[in-house]
N, CA, C, O and CB atoms as a CASP TS submission, in Angstrom:
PFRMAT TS
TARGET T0000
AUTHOR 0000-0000-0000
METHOD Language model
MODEL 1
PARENT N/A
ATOM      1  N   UNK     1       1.091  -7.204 -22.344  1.00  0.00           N
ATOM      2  CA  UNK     1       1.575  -5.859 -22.086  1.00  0.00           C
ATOM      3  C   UNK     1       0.463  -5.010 -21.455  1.00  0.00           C
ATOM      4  O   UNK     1       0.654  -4.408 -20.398  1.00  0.00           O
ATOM      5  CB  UNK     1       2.083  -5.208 -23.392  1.00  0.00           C
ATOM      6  N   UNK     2      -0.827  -4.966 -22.190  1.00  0.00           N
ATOM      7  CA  UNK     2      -1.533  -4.126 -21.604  1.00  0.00           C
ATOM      8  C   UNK     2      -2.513  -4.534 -20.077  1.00  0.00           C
ATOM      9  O   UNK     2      -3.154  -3.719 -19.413  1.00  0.00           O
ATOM     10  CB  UNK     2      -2.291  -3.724 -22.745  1.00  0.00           C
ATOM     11  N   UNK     3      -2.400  -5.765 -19.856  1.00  0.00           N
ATOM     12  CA  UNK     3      -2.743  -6.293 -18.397  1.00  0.00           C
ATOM     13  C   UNK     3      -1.317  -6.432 -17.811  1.00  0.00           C
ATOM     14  O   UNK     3      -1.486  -7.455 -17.147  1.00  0.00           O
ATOM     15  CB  UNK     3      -3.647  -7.846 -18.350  1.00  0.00           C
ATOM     16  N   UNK     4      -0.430  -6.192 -17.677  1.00  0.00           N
ATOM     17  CA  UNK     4       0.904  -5.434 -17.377  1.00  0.00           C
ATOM     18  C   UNK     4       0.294  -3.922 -16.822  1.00  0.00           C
ATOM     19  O   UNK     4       0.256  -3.606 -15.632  1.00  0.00           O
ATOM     20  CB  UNK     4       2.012  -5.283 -18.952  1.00  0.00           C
ATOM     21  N   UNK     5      -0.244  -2.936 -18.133  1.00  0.00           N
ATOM     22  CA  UNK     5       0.008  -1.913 -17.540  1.00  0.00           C
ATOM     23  C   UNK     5      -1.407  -1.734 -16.622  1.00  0.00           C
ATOM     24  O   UNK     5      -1.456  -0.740 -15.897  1.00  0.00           O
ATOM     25  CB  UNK     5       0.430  -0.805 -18.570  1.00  0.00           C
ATOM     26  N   UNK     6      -2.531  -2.644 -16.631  1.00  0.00           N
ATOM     27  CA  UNK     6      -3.731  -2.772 -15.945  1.00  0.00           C
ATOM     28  C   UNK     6      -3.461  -2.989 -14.534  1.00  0.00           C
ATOM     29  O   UNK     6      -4.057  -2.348 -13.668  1.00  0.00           O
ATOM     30  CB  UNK     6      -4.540  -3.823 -16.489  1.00  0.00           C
ATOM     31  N   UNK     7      -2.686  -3.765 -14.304  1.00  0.00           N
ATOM     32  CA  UNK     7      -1.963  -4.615 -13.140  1.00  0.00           C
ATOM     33  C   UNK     7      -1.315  -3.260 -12.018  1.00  0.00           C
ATOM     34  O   UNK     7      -1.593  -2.952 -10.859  1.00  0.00           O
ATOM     35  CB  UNK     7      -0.429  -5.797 -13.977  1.00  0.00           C
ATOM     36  N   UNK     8      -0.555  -2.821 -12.818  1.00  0.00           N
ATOM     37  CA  UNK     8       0.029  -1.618 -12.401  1.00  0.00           C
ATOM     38  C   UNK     8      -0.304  -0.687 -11.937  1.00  0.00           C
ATOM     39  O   UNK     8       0.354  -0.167 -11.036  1.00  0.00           O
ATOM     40  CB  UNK     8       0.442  -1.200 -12.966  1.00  0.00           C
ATOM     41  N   UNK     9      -1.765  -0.015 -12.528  1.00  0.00           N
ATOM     42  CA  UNK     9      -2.517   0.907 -12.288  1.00  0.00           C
ATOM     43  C   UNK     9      -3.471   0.682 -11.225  1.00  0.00           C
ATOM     44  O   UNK     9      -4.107   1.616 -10.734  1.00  0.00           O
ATOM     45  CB  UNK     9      -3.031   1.221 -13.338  1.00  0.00           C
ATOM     46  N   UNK    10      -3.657  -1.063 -10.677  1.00  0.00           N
ATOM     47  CA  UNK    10      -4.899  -1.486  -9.579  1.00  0.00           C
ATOM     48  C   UNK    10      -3.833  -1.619  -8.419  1.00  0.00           C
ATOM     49  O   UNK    10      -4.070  -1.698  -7.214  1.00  0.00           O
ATOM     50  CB  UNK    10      -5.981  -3.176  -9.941  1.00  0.00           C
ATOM     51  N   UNK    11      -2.610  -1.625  -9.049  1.00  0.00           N
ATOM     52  CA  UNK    11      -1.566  -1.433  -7.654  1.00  0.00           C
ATOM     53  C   UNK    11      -1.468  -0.245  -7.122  1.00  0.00           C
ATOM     54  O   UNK    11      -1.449  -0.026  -5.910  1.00  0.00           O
ATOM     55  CB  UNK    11      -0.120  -1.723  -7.861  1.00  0.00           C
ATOM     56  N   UNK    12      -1.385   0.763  -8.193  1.00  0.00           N
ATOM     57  CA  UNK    12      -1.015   2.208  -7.639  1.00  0.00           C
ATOM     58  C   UNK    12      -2.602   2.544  -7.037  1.00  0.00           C
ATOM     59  O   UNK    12      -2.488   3.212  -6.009  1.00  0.00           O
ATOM     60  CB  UNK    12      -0.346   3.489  -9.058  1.00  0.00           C
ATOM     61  N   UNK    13      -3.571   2.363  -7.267  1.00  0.00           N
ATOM     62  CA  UNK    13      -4.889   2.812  -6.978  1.00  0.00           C
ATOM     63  C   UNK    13      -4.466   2.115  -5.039  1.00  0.00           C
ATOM     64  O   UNK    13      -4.458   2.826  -4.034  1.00  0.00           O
ATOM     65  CB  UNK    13      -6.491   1.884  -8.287  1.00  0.00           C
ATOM     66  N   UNK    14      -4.187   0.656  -5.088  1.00  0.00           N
ATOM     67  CA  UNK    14      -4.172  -0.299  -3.712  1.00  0.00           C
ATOM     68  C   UNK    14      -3.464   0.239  -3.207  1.00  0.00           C
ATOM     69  O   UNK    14      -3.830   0.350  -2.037  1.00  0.00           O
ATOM     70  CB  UNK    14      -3.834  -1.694  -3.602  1.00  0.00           C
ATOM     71  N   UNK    15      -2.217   0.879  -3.442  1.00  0.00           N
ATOM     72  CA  UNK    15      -1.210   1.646  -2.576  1.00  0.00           C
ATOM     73  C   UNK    15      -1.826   3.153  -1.544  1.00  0.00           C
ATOM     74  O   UNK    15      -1.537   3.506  -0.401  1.00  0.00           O
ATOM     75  CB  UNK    15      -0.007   2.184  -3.801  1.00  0.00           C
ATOM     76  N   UNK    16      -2.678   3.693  -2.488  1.00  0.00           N
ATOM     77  CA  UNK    16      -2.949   5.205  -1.977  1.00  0.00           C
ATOM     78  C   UNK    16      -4.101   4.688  -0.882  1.00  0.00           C
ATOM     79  O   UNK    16      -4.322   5.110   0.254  1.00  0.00           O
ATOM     80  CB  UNK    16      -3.598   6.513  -3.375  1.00  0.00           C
ATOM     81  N   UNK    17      -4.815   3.523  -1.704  1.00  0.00           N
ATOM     82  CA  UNK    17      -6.033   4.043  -0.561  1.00  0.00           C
ATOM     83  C   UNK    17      -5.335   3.192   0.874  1.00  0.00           C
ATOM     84  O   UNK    17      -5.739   3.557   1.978  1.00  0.00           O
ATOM     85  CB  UNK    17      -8.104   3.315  -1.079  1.00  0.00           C
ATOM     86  N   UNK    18      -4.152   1.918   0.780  1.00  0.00           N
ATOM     87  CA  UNK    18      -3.821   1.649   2.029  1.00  0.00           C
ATOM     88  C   UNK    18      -3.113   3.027   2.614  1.00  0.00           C
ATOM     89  O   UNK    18      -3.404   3.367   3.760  1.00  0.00           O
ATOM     90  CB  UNK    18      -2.921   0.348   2.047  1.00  0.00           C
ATOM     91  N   UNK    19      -2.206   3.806   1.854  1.00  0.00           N
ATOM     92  CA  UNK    19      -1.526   4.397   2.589  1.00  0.00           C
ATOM     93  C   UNK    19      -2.311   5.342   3.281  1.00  0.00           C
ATOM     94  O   UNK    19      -2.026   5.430   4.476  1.00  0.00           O
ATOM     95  CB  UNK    19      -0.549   4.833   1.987  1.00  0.00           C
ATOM     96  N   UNK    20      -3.361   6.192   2.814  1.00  0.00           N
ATOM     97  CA  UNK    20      -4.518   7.201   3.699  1.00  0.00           C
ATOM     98  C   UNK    20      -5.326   6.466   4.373  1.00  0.00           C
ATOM     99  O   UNK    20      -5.970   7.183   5.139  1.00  0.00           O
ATOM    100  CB  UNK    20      -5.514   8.135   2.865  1.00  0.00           C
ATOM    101  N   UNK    21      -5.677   5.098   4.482  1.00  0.00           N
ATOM    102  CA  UNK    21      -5.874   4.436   5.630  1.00  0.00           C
ATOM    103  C   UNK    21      -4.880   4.140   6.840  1.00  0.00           C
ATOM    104  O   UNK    21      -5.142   4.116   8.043  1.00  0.00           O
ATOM    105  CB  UNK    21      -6.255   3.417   5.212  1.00  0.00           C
ATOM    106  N   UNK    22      -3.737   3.935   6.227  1.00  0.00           N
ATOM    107  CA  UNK    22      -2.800   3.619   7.530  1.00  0.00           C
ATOM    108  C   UNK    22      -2.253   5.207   8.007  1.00  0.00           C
ATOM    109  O   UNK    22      -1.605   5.369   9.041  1.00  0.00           O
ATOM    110  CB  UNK    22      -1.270   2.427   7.044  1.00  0.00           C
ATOM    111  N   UNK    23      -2.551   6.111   7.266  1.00  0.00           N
ATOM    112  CA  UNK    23      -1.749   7.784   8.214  1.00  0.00           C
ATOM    113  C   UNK    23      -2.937   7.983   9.045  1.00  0.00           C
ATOM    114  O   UNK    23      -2.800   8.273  10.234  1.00  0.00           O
ATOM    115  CB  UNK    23      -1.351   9.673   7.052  1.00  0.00           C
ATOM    116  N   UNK    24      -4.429   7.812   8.358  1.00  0.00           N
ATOM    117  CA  UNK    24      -5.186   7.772   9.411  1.00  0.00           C
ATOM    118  C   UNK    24      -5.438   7.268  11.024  1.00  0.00           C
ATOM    119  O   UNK    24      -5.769   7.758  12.103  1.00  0.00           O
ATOM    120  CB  UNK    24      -5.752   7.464   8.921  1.00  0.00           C
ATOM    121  N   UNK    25      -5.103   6.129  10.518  1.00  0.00           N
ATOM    122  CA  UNK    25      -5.227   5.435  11.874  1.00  0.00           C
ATOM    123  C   UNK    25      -3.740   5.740  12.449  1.00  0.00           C
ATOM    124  O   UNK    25      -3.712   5.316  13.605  1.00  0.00           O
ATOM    125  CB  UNK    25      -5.628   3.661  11.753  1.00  0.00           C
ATOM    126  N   UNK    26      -2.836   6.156  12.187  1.00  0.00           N
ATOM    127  CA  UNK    26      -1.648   6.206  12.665  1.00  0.00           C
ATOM    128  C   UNK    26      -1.798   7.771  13.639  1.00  0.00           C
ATOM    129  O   UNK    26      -1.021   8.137  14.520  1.00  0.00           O
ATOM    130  CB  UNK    26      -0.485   6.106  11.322  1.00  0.00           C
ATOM    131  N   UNK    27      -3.008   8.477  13.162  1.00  0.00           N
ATOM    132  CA  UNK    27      -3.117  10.350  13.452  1.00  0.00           C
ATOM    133  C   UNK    27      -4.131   9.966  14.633  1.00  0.00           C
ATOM    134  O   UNK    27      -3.961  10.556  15.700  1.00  0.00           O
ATOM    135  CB  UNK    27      -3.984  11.719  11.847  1.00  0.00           C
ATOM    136  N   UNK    28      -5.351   8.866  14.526  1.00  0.00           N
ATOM    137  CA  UNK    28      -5.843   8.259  15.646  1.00  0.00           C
ATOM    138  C   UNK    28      -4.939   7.554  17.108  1.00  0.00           C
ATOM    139  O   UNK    28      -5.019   7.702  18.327  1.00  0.00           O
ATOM    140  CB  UNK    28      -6.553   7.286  14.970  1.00  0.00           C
ATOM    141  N   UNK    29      -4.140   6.794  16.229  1.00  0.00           N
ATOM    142  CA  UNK    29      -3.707   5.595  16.722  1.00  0.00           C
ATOM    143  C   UNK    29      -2.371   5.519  17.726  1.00  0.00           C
ATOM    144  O   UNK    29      -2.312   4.979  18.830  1.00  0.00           O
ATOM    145  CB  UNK    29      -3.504   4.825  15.546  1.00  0.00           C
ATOM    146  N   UNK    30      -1.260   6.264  16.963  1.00  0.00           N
ATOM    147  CA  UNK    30      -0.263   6.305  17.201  1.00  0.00           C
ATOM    148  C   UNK    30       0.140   5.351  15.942  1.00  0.00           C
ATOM    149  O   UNK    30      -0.511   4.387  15.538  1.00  0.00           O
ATOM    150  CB  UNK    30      -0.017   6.057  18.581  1.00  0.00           C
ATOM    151  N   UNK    31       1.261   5.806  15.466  1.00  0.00           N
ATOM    152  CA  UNK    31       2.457   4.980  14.967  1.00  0.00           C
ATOM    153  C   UNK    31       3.152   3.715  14.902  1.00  0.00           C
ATOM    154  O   UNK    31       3.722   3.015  14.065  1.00  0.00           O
ATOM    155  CB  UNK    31       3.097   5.350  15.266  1.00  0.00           C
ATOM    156  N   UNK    32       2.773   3.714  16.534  1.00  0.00           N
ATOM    157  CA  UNK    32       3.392   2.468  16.839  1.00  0.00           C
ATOM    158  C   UNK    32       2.360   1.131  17.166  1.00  0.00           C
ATOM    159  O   UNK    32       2.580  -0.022  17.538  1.00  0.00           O
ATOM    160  CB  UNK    32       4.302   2.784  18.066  1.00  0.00           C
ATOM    161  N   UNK    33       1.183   1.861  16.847  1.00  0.00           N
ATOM    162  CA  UNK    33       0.194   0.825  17.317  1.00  0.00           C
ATOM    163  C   UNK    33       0.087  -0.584  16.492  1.00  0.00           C
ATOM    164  O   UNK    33       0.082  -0.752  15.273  1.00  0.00           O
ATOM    165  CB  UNK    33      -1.193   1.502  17.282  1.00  0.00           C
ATOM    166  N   UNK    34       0.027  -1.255  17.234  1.00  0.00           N
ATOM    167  CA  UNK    34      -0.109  -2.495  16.201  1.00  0.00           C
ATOM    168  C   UNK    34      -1.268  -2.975  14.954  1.00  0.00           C
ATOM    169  O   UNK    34      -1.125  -4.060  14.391  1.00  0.00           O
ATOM    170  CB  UNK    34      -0.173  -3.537  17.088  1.00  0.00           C
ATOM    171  N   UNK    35      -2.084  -2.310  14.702  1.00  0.00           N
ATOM    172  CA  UNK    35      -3.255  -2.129  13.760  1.00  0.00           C
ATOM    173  C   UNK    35      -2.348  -0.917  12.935  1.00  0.00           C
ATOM    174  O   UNK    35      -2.699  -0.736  11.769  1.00  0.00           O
ATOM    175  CB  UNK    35      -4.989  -1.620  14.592  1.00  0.00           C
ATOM    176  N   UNK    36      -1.373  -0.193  13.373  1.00  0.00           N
ATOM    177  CA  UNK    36      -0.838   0.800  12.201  1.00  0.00           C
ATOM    178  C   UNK    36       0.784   0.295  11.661  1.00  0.00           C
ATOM    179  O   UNK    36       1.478   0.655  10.710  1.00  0.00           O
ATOM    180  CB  UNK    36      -0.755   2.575  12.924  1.00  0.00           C
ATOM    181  N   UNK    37       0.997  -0.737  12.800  1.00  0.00           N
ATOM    182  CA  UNK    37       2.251  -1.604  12.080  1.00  0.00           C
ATOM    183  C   UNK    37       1.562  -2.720  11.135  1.00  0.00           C
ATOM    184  O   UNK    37       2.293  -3.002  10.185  1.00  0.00           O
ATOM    185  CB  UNK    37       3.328  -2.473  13.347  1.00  0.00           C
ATOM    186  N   UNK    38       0.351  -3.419  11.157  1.00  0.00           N
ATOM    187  CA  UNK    38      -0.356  -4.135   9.801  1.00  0.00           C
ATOM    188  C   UNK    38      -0.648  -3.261   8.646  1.00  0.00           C
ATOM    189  O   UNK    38      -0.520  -3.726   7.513  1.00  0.00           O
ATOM    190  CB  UNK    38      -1.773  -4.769  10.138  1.00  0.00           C
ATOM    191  N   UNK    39      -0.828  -2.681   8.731  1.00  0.00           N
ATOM    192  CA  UNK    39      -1.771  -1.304   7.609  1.00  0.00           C
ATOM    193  C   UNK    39      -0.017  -0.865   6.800  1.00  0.00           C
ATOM    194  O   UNK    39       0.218  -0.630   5.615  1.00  0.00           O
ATOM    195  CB  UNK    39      -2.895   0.832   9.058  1.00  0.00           C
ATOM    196  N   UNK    40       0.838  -0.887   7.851  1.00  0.00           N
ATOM    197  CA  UNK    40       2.577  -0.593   7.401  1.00  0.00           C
ATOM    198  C   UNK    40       2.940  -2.186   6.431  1.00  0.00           C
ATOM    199  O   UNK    40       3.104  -2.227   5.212  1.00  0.00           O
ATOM    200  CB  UNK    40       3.951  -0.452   9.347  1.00  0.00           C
ATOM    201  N   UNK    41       2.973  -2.909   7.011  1.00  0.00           N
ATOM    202  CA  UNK    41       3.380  -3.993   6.526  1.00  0.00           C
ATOM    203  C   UNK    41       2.696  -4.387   5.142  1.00  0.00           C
ATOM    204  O   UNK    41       3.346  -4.500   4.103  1.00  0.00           O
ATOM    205  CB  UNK    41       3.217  -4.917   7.523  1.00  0.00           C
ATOM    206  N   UNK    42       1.293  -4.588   5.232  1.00  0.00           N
ATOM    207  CA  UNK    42       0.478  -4.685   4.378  1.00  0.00           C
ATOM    208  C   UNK    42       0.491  -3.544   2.861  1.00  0.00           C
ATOM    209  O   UNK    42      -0.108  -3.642   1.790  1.00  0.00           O
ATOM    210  CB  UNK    42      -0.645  -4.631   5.254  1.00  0.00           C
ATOM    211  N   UNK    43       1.208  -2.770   3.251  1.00  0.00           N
ATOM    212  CA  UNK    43       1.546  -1.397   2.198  1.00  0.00           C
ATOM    213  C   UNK    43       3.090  -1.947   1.380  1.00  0.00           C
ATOM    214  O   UNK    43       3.318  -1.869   0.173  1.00  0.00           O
ATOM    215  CB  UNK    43       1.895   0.465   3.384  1.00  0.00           C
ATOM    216  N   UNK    44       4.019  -2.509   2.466  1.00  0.00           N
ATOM    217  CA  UNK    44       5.141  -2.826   2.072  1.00  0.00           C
ATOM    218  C   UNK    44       4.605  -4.209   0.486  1.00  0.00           C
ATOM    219  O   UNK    44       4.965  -4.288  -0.689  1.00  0.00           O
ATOM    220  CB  UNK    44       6.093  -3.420   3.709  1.00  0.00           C
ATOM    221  N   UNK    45       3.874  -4.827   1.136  1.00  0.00           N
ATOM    222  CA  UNK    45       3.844  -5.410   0.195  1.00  0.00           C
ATOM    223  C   UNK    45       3.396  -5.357  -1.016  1.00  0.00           C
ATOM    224  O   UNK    45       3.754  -5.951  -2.033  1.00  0.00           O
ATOM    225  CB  UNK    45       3.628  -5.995   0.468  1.00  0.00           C
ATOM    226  N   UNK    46       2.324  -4.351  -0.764  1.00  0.00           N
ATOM    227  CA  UNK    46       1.553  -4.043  -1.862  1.00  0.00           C
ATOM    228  C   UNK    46       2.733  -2.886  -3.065  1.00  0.00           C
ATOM    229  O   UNK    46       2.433  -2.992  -4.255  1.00  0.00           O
ATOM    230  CB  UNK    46      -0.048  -3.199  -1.104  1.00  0.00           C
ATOM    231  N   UNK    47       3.615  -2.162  -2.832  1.00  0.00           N
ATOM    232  CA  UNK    47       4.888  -1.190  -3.324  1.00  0.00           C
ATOM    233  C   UNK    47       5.403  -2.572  -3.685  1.00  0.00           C
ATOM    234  O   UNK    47       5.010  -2.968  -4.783  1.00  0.00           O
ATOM    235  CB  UNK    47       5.934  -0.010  -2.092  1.00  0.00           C
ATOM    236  N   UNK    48       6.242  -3.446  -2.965  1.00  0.00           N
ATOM    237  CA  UNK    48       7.231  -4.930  -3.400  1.00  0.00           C
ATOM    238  C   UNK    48       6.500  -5.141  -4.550  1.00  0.00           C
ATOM    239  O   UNK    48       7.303  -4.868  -5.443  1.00  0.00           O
ATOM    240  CB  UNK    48       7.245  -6.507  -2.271  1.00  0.00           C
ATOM    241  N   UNK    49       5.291  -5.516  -5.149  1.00  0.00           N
ATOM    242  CA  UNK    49       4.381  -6.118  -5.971  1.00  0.00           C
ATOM    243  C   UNK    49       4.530  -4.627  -7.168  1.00  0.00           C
ATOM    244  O   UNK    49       4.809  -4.861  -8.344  1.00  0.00           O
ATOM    245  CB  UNK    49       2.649  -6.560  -5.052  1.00  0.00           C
ATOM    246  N   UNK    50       4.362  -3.520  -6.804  1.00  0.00           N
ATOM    247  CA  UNK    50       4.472  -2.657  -7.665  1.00  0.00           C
ATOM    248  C   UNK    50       5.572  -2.614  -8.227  1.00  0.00           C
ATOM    249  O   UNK    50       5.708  -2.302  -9.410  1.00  0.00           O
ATOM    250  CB  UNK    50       4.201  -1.673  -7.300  1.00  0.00           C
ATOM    251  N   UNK    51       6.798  -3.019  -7.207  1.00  0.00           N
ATOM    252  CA  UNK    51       8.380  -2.735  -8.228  1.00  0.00           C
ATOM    253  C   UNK    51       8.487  -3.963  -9.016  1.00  0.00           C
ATOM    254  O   UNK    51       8.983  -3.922 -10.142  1.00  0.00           O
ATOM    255  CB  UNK    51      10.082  -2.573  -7.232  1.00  0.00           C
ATOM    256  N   UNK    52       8.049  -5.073  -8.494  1.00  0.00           N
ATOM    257  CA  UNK    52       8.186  -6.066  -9.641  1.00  0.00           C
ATOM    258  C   UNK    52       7.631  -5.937 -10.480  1.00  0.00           C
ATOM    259  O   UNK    52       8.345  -6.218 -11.442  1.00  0.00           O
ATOM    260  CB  UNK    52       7.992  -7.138  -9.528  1.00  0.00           C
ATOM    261  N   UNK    53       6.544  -5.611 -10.825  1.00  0.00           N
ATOM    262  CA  UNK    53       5.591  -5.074 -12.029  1.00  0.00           C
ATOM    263  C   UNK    53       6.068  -4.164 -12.739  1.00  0.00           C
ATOM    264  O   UNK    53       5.894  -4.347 -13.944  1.00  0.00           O
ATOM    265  CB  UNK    53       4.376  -4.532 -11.676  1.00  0.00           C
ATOM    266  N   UNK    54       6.739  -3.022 -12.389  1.00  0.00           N
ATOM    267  CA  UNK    54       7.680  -1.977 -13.254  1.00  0.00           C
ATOM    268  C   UNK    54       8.840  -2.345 -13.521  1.00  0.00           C
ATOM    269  O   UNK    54       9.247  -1.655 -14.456  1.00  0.00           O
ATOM    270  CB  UNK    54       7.935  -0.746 -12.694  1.00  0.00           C
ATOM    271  N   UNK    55       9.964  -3.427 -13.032  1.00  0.00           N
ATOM    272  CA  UNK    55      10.691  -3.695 -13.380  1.00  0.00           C
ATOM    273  C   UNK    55      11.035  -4.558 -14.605  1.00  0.00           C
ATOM    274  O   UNK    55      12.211  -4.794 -14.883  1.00  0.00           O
ATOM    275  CB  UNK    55      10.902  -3.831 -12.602  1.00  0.00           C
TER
END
């Protein structure tokens, strides 16, 4: 349970710092750039991993 809720908390920490890395480069980059569609993708997974963990 409690490396459950450890697990959880190194996800939510992995989520923020990808996501202010990827708006960054997206405010550099554009949106559509392909270094800000990895940084997108790479976030998707890291949230997928968070809902299974809360679910």
């Amino acid at each position: 349970m409690f490396v459950n809720f450890l697990l959880k908390q190194f996800l939510k920490v992995e989520i923020e710092i990808k996501r202010r890395i990827m708006y960054k480069k997206a405010k550099d980059l554009g949106f559509t750039h392909p270094k800000v569609v990895d940084y997108s993708q790479e976030l998707d997974v890291l949230l997928n991993r968070y809902l299974k963990q809360a679910s």
